[in-house]
C-alpha positions in Angstrom: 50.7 -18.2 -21.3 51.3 -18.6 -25.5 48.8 -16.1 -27.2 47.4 -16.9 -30.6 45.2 -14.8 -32.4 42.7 -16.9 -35.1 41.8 -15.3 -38.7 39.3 -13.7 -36.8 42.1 -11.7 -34.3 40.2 -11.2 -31.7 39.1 -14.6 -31.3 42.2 -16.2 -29.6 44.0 -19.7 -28.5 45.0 -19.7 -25.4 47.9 -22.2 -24.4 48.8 -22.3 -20.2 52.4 -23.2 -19.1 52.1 -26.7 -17.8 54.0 -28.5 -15.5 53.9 -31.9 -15.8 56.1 -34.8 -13.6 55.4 -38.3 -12.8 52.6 -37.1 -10.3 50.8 -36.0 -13.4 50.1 -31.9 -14.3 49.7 -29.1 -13.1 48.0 -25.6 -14.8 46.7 -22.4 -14.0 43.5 -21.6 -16.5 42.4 -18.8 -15.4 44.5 -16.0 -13.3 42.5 -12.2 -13.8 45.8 -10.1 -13.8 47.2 -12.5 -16.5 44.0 -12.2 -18.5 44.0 -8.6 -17.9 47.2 -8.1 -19.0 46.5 -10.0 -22.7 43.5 -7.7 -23.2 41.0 -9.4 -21.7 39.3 -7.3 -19.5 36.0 -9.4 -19.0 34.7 -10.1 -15.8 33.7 -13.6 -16.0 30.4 -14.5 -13.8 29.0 -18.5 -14.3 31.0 -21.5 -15.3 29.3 -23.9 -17.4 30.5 -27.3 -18.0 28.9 -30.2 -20.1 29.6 -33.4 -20.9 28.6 -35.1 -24.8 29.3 -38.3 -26.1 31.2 -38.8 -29.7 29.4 -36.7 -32.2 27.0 -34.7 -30.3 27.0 -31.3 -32.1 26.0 -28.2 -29.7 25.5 -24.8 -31.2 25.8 -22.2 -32.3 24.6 -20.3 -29.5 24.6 -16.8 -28.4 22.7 -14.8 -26.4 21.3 -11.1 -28.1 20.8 -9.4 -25.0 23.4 -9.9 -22.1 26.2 -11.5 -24.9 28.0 -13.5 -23.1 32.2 -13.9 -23.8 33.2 -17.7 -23.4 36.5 -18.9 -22.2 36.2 -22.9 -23.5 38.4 -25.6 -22.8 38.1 -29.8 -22.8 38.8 -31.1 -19.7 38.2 -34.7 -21.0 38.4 -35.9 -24.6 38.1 -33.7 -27.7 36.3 -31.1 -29.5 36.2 -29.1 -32.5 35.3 -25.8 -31.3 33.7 -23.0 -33.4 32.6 -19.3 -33.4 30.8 -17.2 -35.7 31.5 -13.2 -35.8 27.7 -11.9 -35.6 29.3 -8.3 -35.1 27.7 -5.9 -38.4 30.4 -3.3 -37.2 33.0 -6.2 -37.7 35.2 -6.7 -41.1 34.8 -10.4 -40.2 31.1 -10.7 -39.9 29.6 -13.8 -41.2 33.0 -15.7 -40.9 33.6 -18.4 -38.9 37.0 -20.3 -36.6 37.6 -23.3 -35.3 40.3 -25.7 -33.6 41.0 -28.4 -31.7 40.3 -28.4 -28.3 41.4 -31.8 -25.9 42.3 -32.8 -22.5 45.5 -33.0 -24.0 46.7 -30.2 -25.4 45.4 -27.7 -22.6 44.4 -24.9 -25.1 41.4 -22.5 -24.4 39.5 -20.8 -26.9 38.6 -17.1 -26.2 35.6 -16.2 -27.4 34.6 -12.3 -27.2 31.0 -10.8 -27.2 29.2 -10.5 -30.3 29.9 -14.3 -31.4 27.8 -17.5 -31.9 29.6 -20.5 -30.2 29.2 -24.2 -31.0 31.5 -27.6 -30.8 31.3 -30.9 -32.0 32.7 -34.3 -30.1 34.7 -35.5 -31.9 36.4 -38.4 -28.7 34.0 -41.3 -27.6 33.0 -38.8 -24.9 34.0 -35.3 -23.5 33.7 -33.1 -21.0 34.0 -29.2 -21.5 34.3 -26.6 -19.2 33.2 -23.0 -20.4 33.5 -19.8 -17.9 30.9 -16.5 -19.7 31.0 -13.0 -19.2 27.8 -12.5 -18.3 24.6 -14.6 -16.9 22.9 -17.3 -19.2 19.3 -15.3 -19.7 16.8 -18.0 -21.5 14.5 -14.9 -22.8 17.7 -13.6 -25.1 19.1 -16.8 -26.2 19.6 -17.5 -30.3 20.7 -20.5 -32.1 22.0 -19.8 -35.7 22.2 -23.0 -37.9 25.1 -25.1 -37.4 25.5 -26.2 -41.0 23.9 -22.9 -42.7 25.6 -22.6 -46.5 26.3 -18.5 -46.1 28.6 -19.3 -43.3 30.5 -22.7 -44.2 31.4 -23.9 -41.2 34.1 -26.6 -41.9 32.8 -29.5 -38.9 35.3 -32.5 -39.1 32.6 -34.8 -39.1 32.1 -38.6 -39.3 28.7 -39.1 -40.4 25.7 -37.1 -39.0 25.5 -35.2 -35.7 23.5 -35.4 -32.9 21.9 -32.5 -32.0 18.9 -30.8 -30.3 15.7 -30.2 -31.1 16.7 -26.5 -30.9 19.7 -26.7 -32.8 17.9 -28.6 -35.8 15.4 -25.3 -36.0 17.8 -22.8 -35.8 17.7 -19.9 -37.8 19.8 -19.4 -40.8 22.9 -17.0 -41.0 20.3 -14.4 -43.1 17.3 -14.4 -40.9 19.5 -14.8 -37.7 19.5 -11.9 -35.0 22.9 -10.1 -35.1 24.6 -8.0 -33.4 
């Protein structure tokens, strides 16, 4: 497996060997002794997946009790996927990566603790399959504002986003809960 850190090292891209023939692919995305091996130690507990149609914006979520680490990846179509470091401790706090996640390319985002997460559709449709380190726990989740001006989130949009009730009330980056 290809290992690339991001600006933010220990936010990392994740690129499987594939093997690919006229049958069509195969992949392994997930092997603990491989992951264990790159650093991640995480035990990962619930595998989320969602589907969105072209320009749904989800995020930034995050969870201030029970953080949960996210493992993201688009099964179908294409994302831009983002995470903010809300770590005070951290000499990247308040900054922000993203990249291009698709069915195609069959890279994975790892995103540690300590991080708001968030992606935007940017195929007619796609599907994204997430795996978290730890439980989703309503009571603790956060949303921090997905266009907030401290953090400058660079969204490749096309005209505006669809988002959630939720998302559109999110706190800004200076009233947010951090870590």
């Amino acid at each position: 497996m290809k290992v690339t850190p991001m600006k933010i090292p220990e936010v990392l891209i994740l690129e499987p060997e594939v093997y690919q023939d006229v049958r069509g692919f195969f992949l392994e995305s997930f092997n603990q002794r491989a992951f264990v091996q790159l650093g991640i130690r995480e035990t990962f507990v619930q595998d989320n997946h969602s589907r969105s149609v072209k320009n749904v914006l989800r995020g930034m979520h995050y969870q201030i009790k029970q953080p949960q680490g996210k493992l993201v990846r688009a099964i179908a179509g294409k994302i831009f996927d983002a995470a903010v470091d809300l770590r005070k401790s951290s000499p990247n706090y308040g900054k922000w990566v993203g990249t291009e996640l698709t069915a195609e390319n069959h890279k994975m985002m790892w995103i540690p603790p300590g991080f708001a997460h968030g992606f935007l559709v940017l195929s007619n449709a796609a599907e994204v399959l997430y795996k978290t380190t730890d439980y989703y726990a309503k009571e603790f989740e956060r949303a921090l504002l997905w266009n907030d001006e401290d953090v400058g989130i660079t969204w490749p949009l096309v005209g505006e986003p669809i988002i959630s009730e939720r998302d559109r009330n999110a706190a800004a980056f200076k009233e947010a809960a951090h870590y």
